[in-house]
VOSEDREN-575882 format. One record per residue: residue number from 1; residue in three letters; y, x, z of N, C-alpha, C, CB in turn. Coordinates in steps of 0.1 Angstrom, whole numbers, plus 5000, padded with zeros to 4 digits. Glycine has a CB too. Example, Ala and Ser with C-alpha at 12.3 -4.5 7.8 and 13.67 -1.06 7.14 Angstrom:
BEGIN
{atom 1 ALA {4943 5132 5078} {4955 5123 5078} {4967 5132 5078} {4955 5113 5090}}
{atom 2 SER {4978 5128 5071} {4989 5137 5071} {5000 5129 5079} {4994 5141 5057}}
This chain:
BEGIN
{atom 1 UNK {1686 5838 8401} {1686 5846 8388} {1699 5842 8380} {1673 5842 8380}}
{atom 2 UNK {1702 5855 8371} {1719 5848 8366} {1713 5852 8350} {1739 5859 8374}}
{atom 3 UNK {1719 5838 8347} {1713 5838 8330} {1721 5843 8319} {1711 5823 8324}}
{atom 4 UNK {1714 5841 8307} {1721 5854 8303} {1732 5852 8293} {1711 5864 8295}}
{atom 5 UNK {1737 5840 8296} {1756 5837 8289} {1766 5843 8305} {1760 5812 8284}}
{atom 6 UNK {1761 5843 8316} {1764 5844 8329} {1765 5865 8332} {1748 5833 8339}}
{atom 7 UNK {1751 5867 8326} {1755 5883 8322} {1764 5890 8315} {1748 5887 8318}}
{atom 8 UNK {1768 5882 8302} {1778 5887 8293} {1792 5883 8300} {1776 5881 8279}}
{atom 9 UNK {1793 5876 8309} {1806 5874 8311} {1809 5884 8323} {1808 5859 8313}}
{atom 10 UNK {1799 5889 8329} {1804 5900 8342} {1801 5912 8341} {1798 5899 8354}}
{atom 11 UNK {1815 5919 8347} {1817 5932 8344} {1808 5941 8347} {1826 5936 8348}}
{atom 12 UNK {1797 5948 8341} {1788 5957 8345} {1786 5970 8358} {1788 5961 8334}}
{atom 13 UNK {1806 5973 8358} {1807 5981 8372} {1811 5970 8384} {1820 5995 8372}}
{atom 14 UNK {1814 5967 8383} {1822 5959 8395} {1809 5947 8402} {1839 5947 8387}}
{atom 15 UNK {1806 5940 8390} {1800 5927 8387} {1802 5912 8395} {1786 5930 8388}}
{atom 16 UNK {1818 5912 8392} {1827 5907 8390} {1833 5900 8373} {1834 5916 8395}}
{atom 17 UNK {1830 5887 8374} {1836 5877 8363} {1851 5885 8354} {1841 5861 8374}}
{atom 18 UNK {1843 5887 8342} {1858 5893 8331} {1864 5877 8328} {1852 5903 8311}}
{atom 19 UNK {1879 5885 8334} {1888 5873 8329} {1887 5865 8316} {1900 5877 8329}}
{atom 20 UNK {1888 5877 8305} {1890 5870 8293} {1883 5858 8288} {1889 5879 8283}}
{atom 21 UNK {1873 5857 8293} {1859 5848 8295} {1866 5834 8302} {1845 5858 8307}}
{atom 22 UNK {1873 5841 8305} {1878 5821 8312} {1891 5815 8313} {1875 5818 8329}}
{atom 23 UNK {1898 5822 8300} {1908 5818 8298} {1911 5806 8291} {1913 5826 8294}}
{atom 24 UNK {1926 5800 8299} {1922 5783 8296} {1939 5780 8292} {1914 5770 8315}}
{atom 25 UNK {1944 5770 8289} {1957 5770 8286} {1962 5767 8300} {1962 5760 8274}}
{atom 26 UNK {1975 5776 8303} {1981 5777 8315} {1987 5761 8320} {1994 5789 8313}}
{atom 27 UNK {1984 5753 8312} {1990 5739 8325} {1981 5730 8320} {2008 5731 8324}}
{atom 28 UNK {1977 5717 8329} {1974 5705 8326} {1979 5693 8325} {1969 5704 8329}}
{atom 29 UNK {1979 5682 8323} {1987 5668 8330} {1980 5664 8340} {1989 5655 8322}}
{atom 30 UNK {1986 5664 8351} {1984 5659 8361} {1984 5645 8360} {1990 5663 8369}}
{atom 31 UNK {1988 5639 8357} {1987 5622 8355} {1983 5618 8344} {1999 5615 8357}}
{atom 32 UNK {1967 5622 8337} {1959 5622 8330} {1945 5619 8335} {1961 5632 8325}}
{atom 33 UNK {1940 5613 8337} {1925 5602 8342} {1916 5615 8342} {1918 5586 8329}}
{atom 34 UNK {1916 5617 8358} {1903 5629 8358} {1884 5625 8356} {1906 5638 8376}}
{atom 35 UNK {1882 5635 8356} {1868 5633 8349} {1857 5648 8355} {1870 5633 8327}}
{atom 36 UNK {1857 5640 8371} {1852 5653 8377} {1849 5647 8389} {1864 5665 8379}}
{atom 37 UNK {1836 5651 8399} {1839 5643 8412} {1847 5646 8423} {1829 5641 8418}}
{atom 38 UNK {1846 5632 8429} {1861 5634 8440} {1856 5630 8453} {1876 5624 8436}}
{atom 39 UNK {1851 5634 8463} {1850 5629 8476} {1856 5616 8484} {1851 5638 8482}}
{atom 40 UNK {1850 5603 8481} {1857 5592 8489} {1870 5596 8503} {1843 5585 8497}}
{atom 41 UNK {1861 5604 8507} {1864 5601 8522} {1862 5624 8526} {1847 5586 8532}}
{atom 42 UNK {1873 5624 8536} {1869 5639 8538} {1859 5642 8544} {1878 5646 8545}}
{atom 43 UNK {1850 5638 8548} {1837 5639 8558} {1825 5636 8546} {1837 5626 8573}}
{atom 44 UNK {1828 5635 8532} {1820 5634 8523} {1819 5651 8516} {1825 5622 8515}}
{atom 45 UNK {1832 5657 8522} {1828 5668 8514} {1820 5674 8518} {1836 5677 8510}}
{atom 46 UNK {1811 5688 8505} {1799 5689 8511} {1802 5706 8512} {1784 5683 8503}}
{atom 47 UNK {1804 5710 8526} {1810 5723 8533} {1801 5733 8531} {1813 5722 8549}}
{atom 48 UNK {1785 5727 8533} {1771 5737 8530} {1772 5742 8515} {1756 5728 8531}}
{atom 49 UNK {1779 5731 8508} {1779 5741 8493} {1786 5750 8489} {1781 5735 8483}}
{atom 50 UNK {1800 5750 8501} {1811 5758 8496} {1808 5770 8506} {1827 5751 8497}}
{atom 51 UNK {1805 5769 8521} {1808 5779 8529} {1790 5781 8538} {1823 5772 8540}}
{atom 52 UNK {1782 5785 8528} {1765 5782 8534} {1766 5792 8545} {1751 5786 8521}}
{atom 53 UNK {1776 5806 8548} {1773 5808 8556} {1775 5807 8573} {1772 5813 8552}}
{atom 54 UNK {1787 5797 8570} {1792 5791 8583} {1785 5774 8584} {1812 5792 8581}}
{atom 55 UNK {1778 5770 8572} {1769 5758 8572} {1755 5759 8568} {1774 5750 8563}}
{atom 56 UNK {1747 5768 8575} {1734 5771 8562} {1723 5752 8565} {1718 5795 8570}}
{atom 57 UNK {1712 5758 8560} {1705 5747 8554} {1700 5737 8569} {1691 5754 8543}}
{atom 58 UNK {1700 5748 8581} {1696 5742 8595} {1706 5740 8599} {1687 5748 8605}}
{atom 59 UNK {1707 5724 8606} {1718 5721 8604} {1718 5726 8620} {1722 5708 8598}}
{atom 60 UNK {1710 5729 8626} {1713 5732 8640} {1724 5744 8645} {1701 5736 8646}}
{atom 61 UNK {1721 5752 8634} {1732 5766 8631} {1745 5762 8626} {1727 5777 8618}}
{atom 62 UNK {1749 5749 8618} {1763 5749 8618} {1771 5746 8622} {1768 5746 8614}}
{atom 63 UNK {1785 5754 8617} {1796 5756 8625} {1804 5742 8623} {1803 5769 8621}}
{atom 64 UNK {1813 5734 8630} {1821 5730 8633} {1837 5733 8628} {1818 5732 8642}}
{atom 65 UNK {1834 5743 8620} {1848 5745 8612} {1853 5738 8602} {1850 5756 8608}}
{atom 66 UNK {1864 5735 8605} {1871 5727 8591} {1878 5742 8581} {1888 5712 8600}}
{atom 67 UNK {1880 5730 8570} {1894 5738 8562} {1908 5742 8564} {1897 5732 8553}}
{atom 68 UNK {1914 5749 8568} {1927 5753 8568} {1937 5759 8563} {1927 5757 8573}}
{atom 69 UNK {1931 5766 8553} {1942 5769 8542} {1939 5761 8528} {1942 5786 8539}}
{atom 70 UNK {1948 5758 8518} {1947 5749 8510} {1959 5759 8500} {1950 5731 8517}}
{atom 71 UNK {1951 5764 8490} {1960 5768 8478} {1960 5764 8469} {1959 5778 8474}}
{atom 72 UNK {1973 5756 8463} {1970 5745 8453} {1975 5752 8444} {1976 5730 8454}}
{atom 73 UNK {1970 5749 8433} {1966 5754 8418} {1970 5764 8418} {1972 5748 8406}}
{atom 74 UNK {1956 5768 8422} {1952 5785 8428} {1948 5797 8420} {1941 5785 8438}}
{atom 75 UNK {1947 5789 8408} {1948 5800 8396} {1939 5810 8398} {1962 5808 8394}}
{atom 76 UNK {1939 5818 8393} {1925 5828 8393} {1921 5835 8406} {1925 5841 8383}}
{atom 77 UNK {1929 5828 8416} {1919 5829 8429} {1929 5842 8436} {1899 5834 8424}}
{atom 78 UNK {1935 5851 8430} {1943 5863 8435} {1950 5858 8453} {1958 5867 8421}}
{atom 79 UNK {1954 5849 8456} {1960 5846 8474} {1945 5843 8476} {1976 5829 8480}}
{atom 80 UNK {1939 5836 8474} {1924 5831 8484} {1920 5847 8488} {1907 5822 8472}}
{atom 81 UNK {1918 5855 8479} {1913 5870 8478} {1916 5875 8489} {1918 5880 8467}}
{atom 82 UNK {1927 5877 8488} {1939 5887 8498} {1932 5876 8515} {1966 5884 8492}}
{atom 83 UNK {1938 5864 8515} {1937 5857 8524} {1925 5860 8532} {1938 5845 8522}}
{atom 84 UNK {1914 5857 8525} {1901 5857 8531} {1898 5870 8538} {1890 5855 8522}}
{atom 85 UNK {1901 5880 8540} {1900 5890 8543} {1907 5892 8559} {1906 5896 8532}}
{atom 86 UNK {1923 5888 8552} {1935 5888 8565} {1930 5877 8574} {1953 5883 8559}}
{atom 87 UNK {1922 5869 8571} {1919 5860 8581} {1905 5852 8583} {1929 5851 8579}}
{atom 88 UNK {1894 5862 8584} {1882 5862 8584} {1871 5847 8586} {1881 5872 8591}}
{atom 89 UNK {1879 5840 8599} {1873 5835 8601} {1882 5821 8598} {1866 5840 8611}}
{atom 90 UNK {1888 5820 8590} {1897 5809 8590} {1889 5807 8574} {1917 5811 8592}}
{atom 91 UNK {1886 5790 8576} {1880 5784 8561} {1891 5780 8550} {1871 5768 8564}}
{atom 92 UNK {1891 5783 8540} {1901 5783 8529} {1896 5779 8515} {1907 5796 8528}}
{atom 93 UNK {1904 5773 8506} {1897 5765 8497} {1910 5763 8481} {1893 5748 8507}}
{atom 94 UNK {1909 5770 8475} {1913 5774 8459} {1914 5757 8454} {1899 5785 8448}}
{atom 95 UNK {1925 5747 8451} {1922 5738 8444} {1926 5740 8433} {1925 5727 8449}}
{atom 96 UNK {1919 5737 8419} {1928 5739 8404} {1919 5728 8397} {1929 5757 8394}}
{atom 97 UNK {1930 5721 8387} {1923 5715 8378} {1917 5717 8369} {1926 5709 8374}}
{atom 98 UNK {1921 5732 8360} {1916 5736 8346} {1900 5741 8349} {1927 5751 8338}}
{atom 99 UNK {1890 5737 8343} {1877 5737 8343} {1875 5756 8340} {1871 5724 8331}}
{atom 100 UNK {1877 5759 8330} {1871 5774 8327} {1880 5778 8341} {1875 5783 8309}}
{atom 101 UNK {1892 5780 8345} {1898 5789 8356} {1892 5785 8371} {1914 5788 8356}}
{atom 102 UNK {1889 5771 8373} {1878 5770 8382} {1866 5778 8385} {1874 5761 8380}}
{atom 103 UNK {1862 5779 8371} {1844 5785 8372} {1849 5802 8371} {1831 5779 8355}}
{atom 104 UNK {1856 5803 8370} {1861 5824 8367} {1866 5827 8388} {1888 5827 8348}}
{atom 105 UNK {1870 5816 8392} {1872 5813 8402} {1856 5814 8416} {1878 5800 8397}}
{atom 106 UNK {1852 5806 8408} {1838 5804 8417} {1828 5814 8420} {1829 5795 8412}}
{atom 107 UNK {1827 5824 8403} {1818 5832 8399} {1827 5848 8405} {1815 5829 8380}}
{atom 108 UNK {1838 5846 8407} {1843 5861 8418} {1842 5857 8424} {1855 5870 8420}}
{atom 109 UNK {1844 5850 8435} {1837 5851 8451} {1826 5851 8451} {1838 5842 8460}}
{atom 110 UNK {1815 5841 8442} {1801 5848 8443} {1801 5860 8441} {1792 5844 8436}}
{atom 111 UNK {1808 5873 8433} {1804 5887 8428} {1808 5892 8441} {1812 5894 8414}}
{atom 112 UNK {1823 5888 8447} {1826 5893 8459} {1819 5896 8471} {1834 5887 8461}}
{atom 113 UNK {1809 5882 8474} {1802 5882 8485} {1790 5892 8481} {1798 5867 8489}}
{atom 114 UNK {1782 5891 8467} {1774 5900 8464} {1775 5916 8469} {1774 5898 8453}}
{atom 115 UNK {1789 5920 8466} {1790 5932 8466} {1799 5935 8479} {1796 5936 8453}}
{atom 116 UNK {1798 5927 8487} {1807 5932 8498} {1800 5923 8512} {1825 5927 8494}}
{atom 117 UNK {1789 5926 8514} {1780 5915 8523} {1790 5912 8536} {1763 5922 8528}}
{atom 118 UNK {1789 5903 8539} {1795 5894 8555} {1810 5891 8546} {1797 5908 8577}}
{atom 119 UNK {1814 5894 8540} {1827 5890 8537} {1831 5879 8526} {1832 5901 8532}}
{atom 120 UNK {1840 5876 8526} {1843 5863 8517} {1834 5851 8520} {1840 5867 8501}}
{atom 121 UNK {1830 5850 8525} {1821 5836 8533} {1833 5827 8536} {1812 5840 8551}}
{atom 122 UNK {1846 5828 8537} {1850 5818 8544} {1860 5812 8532} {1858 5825 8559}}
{atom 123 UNK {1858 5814 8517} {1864 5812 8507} {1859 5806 8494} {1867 5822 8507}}
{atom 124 UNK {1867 5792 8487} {1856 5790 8484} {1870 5779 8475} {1842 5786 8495}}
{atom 125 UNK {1865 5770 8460} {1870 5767 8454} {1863 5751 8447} {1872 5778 8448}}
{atom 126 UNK {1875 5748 8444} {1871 5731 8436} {1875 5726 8426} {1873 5720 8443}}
{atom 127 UNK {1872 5721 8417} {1883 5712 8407} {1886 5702 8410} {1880 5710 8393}}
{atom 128 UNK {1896 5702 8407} {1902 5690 8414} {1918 5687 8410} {1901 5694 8431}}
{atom 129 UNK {1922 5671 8412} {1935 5669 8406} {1946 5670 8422} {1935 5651 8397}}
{atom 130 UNK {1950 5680 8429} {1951 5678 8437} {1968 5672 8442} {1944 5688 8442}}
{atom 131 UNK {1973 5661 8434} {1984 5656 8429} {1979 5638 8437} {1985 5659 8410}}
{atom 132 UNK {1966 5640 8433} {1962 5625 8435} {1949 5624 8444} {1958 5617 8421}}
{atom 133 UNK {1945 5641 8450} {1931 5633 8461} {1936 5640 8472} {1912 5636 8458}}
{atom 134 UNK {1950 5646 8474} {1948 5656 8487} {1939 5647 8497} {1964 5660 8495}}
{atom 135 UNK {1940 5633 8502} {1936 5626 8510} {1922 5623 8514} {1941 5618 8508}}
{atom 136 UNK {1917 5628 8499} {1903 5625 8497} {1891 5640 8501} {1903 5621 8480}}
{atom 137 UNK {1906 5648 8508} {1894 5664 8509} {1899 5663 8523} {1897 5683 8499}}
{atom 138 UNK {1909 5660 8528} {1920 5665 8544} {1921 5657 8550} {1935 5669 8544}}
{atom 139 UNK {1916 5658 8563} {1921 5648 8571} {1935 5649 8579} {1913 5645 8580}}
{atom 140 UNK {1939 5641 8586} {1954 5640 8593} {1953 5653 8604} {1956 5622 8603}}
{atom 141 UNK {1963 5662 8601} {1967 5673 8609} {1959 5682 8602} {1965 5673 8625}}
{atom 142 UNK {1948 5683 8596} {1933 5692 8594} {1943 5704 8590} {1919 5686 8578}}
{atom 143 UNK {1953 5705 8580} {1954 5721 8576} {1966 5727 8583} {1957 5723 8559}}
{atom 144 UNK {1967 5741 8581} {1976 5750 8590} {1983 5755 8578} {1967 5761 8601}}
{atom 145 UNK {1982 5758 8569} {1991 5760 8556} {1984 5756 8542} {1995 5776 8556}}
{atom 146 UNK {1996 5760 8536} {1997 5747 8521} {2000 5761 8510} {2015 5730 8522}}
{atom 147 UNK {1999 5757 8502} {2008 5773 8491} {2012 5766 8477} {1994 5791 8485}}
{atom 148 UNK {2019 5766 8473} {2020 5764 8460} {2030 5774 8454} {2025 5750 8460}}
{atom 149 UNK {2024 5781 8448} {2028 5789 8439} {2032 5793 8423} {2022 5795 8442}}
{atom 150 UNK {2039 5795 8420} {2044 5797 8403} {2040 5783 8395} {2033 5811 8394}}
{atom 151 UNK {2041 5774 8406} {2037 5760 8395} {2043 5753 8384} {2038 5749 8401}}
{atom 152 UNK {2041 5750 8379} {2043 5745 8361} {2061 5737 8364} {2025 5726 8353}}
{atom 153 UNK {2067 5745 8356} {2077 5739 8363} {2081 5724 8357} {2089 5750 8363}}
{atom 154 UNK {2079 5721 8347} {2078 5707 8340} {2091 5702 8332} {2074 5696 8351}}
{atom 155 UNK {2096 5715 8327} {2115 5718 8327} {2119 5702 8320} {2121 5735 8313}}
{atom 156 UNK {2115 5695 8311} {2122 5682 8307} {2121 5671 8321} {2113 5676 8292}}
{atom 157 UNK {2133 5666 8323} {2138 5658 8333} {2128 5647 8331} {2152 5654 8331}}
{atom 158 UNK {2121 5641 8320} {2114 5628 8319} {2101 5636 8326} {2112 5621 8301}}
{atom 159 UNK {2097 5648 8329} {2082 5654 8335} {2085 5656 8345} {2075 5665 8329}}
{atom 160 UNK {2097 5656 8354} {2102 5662 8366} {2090 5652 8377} {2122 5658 8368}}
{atom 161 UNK {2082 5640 8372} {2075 5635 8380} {2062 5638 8382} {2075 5626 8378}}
{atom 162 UNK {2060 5650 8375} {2053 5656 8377} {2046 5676 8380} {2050 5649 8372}}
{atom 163 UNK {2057 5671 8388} {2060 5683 8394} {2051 5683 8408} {2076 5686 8395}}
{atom 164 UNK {2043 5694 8413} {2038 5693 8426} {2041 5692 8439} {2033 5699 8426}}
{atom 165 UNK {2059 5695 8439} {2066 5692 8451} {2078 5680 8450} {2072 5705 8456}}
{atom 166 UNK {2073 5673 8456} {2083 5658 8454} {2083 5650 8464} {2078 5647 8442}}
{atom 167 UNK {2095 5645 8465} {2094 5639 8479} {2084 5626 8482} {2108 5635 8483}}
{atom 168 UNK {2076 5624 8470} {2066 5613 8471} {2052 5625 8480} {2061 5605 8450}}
{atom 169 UNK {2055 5631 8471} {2041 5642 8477} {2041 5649 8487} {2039 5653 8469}}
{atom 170 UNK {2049 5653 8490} {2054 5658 8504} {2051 5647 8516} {2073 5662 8504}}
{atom 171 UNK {2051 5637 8512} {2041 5625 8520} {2029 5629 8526} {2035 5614 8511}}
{atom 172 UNK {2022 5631 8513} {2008 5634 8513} {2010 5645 8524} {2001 5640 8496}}
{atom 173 UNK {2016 5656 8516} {2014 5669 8524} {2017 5671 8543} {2026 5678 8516}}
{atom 174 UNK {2024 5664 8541} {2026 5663 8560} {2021 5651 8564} {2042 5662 8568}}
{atom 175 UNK {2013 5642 8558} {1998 5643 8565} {1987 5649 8564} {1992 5636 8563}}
{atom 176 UNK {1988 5658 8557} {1971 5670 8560} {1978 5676 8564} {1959 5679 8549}}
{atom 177 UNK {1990 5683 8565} {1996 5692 8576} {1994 5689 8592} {2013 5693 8573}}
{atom 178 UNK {1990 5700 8601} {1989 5700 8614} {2005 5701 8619} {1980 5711 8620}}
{atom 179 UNK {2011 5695 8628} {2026 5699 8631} {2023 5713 8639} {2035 5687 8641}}
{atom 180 UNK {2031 5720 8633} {2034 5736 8632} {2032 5738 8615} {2020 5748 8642}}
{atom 181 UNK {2022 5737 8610} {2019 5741 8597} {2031 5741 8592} {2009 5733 8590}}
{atom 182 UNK {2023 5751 8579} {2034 5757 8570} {2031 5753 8555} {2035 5774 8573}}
{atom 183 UNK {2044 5749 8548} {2044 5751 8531} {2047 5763 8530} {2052 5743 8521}}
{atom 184 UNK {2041 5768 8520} {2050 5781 8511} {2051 5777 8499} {2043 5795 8510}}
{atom 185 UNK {2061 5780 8494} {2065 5780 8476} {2069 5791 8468} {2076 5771 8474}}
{atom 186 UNK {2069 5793 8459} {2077 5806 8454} {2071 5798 8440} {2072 5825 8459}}
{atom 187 UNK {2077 5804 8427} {2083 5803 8413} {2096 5816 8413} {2090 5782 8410}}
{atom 188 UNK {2093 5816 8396} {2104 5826 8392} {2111 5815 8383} {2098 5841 8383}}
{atom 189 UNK {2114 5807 8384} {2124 5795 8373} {2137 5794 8390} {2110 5770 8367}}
{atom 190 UNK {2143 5797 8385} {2160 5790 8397} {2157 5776 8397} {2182 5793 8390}}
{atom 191 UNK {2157 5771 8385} {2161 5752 8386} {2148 5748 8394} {2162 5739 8368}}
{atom 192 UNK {2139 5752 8394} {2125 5745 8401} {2124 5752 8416} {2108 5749 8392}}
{atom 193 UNK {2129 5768 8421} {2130 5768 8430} {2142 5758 8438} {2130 5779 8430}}
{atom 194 UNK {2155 5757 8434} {2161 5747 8439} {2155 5736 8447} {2165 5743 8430}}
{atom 195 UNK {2148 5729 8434} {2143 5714 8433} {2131 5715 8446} {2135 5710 8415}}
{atom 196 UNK {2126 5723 8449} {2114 5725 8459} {2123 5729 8474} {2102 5740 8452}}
{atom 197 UNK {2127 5735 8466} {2136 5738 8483} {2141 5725 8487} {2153 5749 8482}}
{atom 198 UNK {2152 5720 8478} {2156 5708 8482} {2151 5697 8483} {2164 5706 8477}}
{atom 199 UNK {2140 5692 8483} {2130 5681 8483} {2124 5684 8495} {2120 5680 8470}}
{atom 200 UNK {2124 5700 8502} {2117 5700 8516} {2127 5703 8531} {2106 5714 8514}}
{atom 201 UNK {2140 5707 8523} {2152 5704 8531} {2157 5685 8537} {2164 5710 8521}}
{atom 202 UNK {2154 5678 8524} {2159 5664 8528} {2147 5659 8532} {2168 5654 8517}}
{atom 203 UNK {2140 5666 8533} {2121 5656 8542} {2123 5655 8553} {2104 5663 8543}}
{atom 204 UNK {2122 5647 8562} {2125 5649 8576} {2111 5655 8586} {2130 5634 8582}}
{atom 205 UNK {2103 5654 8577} {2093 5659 8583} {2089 5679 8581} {2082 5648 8576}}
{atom 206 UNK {2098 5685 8581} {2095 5699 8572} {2112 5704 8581} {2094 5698 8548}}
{atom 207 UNK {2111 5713 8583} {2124 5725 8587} {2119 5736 8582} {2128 5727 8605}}
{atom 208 UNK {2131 5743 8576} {2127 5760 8572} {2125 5772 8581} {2137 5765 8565}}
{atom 209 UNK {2117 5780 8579} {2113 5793 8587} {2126 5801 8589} {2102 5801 8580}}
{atom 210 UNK {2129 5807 8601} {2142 5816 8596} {2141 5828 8596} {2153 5815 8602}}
{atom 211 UNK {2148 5837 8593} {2146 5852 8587} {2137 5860 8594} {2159 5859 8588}}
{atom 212 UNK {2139 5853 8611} {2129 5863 8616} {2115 5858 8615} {2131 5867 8632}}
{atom 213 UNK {2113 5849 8615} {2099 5843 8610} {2094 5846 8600} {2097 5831 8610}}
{atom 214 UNK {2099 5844 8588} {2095 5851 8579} {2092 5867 8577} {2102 5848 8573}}
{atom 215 UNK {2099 5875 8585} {2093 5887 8583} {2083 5888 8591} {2101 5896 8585}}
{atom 216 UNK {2080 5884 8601} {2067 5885 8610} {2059 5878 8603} {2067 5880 8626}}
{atom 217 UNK {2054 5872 8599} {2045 5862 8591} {2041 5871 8579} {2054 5848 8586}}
{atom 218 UNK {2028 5877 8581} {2021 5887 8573} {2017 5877 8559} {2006 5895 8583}}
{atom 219 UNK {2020 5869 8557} {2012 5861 8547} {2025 5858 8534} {2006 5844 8556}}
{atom 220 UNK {2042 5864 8542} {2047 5859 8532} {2046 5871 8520} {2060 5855 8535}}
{atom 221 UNK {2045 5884 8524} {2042 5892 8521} {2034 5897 8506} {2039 5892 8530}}
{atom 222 UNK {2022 5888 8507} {2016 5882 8497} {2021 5871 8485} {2008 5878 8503}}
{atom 223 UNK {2029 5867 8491} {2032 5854 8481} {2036 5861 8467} {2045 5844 8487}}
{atom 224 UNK {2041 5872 8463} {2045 5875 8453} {2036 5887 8443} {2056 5879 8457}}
{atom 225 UNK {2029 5891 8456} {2021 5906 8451} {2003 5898 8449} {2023 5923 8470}}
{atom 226 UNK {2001 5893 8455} {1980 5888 8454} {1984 5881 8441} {1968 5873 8471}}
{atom 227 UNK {1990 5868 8435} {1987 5865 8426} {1990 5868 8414} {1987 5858 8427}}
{atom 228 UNK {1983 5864 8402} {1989 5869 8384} {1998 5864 8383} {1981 5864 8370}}
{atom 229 UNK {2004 5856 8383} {2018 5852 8378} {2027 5862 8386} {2022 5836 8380}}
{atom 230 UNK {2027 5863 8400} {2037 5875 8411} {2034 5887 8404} {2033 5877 8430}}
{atom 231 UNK {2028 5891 8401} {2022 5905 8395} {2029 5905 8381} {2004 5905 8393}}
{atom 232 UNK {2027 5898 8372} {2035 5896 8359} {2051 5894 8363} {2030 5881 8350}}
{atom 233 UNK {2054 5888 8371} {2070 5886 8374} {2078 5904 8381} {2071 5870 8390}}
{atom 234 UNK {2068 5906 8388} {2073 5920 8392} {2068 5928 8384} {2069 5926 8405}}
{atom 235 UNK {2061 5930 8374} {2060 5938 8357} {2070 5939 8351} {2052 5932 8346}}
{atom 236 UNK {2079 5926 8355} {2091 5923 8342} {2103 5923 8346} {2091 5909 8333}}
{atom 237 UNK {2103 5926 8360} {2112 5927 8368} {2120 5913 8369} {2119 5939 8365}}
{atom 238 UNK {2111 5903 8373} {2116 5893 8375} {2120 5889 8384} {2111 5888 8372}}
{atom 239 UNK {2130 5880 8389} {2132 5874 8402} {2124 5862 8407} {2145 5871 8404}}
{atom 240 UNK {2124 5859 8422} {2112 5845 8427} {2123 5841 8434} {2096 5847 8437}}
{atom 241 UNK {2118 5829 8437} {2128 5819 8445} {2119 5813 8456} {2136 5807 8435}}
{atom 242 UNK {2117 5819 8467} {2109 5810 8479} {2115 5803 8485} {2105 5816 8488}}
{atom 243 UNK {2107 5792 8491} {2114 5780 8503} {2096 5782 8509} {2124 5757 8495}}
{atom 244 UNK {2103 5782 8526} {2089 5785 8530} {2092 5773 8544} {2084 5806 8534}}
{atom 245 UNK {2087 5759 8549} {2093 5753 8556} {2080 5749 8565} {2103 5744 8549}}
{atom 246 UNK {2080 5744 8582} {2073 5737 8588} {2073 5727 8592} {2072 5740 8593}}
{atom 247 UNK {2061 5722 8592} {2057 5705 8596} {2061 5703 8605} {2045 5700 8597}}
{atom 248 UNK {2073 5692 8611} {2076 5690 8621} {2076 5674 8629} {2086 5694 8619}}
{atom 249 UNK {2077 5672 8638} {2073 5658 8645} {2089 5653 8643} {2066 5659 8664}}
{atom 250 UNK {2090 5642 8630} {2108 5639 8629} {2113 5632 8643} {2112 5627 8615}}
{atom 251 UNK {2125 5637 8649} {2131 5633 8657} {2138 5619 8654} {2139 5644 8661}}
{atom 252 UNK {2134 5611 8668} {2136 5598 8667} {2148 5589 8668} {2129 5594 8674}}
């Protein structure tokens, strides 16, 4: 049953979560003491709550699938959308910290799965600081791509440490990366695309995709057009700055 602060907030045709209802201020501090739970260990997360129909309540029926795509501060959910679709049976998982864009988050894929039965099952979202637990959801190799998109670019040099691509973090990241996996990035700021590029150029663990890969790769496609911010940037005729690079086994 959906109660009735839960009614006012969804759109009567669609019945689909109205944005305006969960608007939150566009950044957080990441290095601010979170206050949310966090799974010890990756085998603590609980998959039945996110993906019941690839985990339902017998456990004899579940699946064996892990997570594979990982969209960090995934904002109102626009790439999970598109993704889940393009890749039906691959498990995928929205991480953001802001609490109201989480739950505007949670409450369209529930509308989605409502109104579109067998679909969107494989999509699904968390709060989460994901700066400081990637380790605590992924295990070693577990994901096949990463996304970070239009992220806070943190323009004063004293905040540059907390920026989501850094060569401290990029640690993290190619350990939940499988070797093949992929980062994607894109931002419309030049100085932060730089800085992302170049933090995944001097990693030894990451080499960039080249022209022809990128065009075969149906996913880069998206990077600009599924989410709100790419949608606002091509409104205003803005420019993006991608670096899109793969997990590699560094040569010894």
């Amino acid at each position: 049953m959906v109660d009735k602060e839960t009614k006012t907030t969804l759109n009567k045709t669609t019945g689909l979560p109205r944005k305006r209802f969960y608007r939150a201020r566009a950044h957080s501090n990441p290095l601010s003491d979170s206050h949310f739970p966090i799974p010890l260990f990756p085998s603590q997360f609980d998959y039945s709550q996110h993906y019941p129909h690839f985990f339902p309540a017998s456990s004899e029926n579940a699946s064996n699938k892990k997570i594979q795509f990982a969209d960090i501060g995934c904002g109102f959910g626009g790439l999970l959308v598109s993704l889940s679709t393009l890749f039906p049976d691959t498990l995928m998982i929205g991480m953001e910290i802001r609490d109201k864009v989480t739950e505007y988050v949670k409450e369209r894929i529930l509308g989605l799965r409502a109104t579109n039965p067998g679909q969107y099952q494989n999509v699904s979202v968390v709060r989460t600081n994901s700066m400081k637990y990637i380790p605590n959801y992924f295990e070693k190799g577990q994901l096949t791509k990463m996304f970070f998109l239009f992220p806070d670019p943190h323009f004063k040099e004293k905040n540059h440490r907390r920026r989501v691509i850094s060569p401290h973090l990029l640690d993290e990241y190619a350990y939940a990366l499988a070797v093949g996996g992929i980062i994607y990035t894109m931002t419309d700021v030049e100085e932060l695309g730089e800085w992302m590029k170049g933090c995944l150029e001097d990693h030894p663990m990451f080499e960039t995709l080249t022209e022809e890969e990128l065009k075969a790769d149906p996913v880069v496609k998206l990077l600009s057009s599924a989410t709100e911010e790419g949608q606002k940037v091509a409104r205003n005729g803005g420019q993006t700055f991608r670096a899109v690079y793969r997990r590699i086994t560094p040569s010894q």
